[in-house]
C-alpha positions as CSV (number, residue, x, y, z in Angstrom):
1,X,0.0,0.0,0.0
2,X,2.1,3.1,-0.9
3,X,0.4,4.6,2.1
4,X,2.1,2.8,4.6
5,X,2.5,4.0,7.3
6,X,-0.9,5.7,7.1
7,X,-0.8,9.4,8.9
8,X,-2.9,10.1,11.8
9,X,-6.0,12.2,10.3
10,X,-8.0,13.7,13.1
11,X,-11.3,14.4,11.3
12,X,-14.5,16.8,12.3
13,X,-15.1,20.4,12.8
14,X,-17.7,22.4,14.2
15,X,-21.4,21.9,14.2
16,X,-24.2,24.3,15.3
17,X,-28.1,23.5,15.3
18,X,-27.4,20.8,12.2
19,X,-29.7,18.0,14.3
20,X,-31.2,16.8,10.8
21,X,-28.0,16.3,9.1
22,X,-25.7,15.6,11.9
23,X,-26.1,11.7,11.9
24,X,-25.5,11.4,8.1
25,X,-22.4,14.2,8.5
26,X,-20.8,11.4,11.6
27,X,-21.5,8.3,9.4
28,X,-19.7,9.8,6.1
29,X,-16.6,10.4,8.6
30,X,-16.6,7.2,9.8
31,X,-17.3,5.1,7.1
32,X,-13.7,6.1,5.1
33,X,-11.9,3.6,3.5
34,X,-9.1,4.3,5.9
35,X,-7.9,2.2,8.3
36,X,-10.2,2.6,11.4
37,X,-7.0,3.1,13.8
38,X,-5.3,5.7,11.8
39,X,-8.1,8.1,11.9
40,X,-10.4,10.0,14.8
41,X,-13.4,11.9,14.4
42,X,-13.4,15.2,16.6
43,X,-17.0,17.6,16.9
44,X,-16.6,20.9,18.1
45,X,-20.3,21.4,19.6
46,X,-21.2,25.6,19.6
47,X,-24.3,26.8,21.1
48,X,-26.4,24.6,19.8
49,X,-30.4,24.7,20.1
50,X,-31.5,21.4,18.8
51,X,-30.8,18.0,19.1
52,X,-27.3,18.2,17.4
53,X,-25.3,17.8,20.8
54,X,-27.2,14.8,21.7
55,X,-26.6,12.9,18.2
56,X,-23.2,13.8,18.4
57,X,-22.8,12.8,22.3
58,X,-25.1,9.5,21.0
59,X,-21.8,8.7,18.3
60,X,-19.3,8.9,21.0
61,X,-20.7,6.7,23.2
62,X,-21.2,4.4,20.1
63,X,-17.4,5.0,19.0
64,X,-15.4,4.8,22.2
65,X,-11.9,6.2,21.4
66,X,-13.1,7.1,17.8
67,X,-15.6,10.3,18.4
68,X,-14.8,13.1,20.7
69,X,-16.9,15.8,21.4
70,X,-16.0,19.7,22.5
71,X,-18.6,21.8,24.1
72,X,-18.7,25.4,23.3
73,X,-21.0,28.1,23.8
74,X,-19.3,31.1,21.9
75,X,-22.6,32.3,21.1
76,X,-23.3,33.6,17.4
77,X,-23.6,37.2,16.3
78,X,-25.2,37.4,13.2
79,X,-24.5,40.0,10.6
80,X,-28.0,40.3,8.7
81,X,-26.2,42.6,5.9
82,X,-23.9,40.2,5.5
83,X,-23.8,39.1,1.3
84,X,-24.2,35.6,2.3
85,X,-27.2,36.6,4.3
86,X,-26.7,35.3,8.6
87,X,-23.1,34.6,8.6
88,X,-21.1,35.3,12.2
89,X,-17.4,34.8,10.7
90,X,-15.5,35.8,14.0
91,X,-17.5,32.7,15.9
92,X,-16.5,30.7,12.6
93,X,-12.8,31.1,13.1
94,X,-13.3,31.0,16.3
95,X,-14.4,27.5,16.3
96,X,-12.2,26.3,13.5
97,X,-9.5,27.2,16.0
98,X,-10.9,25.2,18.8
99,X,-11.2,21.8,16.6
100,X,-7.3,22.8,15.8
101,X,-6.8,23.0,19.3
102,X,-8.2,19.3,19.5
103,X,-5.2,17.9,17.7
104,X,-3.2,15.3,19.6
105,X,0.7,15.2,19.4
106,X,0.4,11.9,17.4
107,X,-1.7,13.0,14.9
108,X,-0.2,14.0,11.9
109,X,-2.7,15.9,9.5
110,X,-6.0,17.7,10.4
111,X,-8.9,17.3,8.4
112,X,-11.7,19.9,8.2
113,X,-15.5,18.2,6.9
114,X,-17.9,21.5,7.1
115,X,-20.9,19.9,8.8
116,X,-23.3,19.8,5.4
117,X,-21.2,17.7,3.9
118,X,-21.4,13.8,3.6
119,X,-18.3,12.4,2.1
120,X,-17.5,9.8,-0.2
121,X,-15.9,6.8,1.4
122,X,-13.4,7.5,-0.5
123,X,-12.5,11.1,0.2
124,X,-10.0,11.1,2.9
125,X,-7.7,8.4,0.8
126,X,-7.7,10.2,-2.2
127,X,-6.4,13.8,-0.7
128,X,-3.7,11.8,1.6
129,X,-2.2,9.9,-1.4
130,X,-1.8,13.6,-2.7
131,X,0.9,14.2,-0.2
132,X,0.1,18.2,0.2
133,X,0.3,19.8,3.0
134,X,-2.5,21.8,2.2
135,X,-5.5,20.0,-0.1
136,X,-9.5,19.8,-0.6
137,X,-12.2,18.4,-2.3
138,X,-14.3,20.3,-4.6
139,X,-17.7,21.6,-3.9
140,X,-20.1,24.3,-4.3
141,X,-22.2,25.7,-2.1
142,X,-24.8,26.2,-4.2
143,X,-26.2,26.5,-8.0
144,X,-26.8,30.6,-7.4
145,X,-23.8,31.1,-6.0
146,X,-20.5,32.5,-8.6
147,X,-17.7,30.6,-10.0
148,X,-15.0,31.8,-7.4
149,X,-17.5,29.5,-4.6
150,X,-15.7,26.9,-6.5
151,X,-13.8,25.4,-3.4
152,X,-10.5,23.3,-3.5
153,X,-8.4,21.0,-5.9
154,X,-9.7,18.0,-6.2
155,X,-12.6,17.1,-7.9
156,X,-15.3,14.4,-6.9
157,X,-14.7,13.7,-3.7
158,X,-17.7,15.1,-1.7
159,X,-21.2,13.6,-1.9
160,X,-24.4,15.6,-2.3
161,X,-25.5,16.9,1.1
162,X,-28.8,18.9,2.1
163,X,-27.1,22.3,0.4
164,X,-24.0,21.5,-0.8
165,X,-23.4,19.3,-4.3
166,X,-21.2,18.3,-6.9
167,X,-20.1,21.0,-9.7
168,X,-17.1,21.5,-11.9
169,X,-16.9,25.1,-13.7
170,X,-16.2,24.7,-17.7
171,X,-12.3,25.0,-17.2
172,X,-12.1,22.1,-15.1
173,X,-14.8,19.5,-16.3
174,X,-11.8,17.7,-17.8
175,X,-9.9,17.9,-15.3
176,X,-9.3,14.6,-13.0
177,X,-6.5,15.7,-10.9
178,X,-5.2,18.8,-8.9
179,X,-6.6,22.4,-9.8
180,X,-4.1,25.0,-8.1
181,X,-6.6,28.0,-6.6
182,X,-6.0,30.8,-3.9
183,X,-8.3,30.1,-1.9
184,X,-10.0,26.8,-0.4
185,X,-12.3,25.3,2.5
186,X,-14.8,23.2,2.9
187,X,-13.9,19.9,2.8
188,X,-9.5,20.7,3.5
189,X,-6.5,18.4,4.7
190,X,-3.9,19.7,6.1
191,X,-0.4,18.9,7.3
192,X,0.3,19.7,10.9
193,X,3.4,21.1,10.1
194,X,1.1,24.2,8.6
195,X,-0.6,24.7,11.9
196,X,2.5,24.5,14.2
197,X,4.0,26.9,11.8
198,X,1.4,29.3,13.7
199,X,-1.5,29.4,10.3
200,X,-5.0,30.0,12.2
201,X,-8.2,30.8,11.6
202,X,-9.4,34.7,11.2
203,X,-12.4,37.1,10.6
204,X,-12.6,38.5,7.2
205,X,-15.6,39.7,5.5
206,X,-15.5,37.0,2.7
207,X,-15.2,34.1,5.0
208,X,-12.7,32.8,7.7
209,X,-11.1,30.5,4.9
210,X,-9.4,33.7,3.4
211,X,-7.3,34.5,6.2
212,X,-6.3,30.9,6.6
213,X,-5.2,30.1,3.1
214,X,-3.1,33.6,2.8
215,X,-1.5,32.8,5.9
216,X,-0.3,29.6,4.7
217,X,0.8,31.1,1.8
218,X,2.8,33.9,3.5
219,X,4.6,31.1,5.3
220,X,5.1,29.1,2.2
């Protein structure tokens, strides 16, 4: 298997009031064709008002060792001028930097799975055997939406989920391999030698993937 030895991937991210989705978004994680000791699924839990919490609390106790959960109560201050309509990006980065914060010295890369998003069994393989320290998937957020929503370099990897679904813009349909872009999200692997080089999370008025992905860049 050329990748042996397989890195440590913790796998998650944050999840707020997502109580119809969040089962479907837990099994996708855990049902990657990757060996089952190799990977970790990690849910930062914010101020949630549904039943989220409790599906996610009902998967750890179902995956001993395999799901870990983070409380958090940031609260969410939404910004009803925003272009993308309700959007609080502070608490976004905020909580992108907790789940960073849940990496564990053994663990080698850090996997970000936006919680609308069920993934393809095969997804986390095929963005490891890239050997980047920084790769995605690539999805769209919706059919409205403009071409530069186009998120990541790698096409195919993420399933349809209640909003989110399978596109490829006309320069790319013929594509079956790495797309270089400027900025990514999403569905995004990344090598933990990015985040001990200091490359966190950050408000911006596009999105907290912005200040991310130019800070990696800055620090090469």
């Amino acid at each position: 298997d050329n990748l042996n030895p397989y890195p440590a991937i913790l796998m998650g991210g944050p999840i707020r009031d997502r109580g119809g989705h969040a089962a479907d978004w837990l099994a996708g994680m855990l049902a990657q064709d990757y060996p089952v000791e190799r990977f970790r699924v990690g849910v930062v839990v914010n101020d949630s008002h549904d039943d989220t919490e409790q599906i996610c609390r009902w998967a750890e106790s179902q995956y001993p060792g395999r799901v870990s959960i983070l409380r958090r109560d940031h609260g969410c201050q939404v910004d009803n001028n925003n272009r993308r309509g309700d959007r609080d990006y502070a608490q976004f980065a905020r909580v992108r930097n907790d789940f960073i914060g849940m990496l564990r010295p053994e663990e080698d890369k850090l996997f970000f799975v936006d919680s609308d998003v069920v993934l393809h069994p095969n997804c986390l393989r095929r963005l490891v055997e890239w050997r980047l320290p920084l790769v995605s998937a690539m999805i769209k957020n919706n059919h409205q939406a403009s071409p530069w929503h186009c998120n990541g370099m790698l096409w195919m990897d993420a399933q349809i989920g209640p909003d989110k679904f399978i596109w490829w813009p006309p320069e790319f349909q013929e594509k079956a391999g790495l797309v270089e872009v400027d900025l990514t999200g999403a569905v995004f692997l990344i090598d933990r030698e990015v985040l001990d080089a200091g490359v966190r999370y950050d408000f911006h008025e596009f999105g907290e993937d912005g200040p991310f992905c130019w800070a990696a860049q800055q620090k090469g």
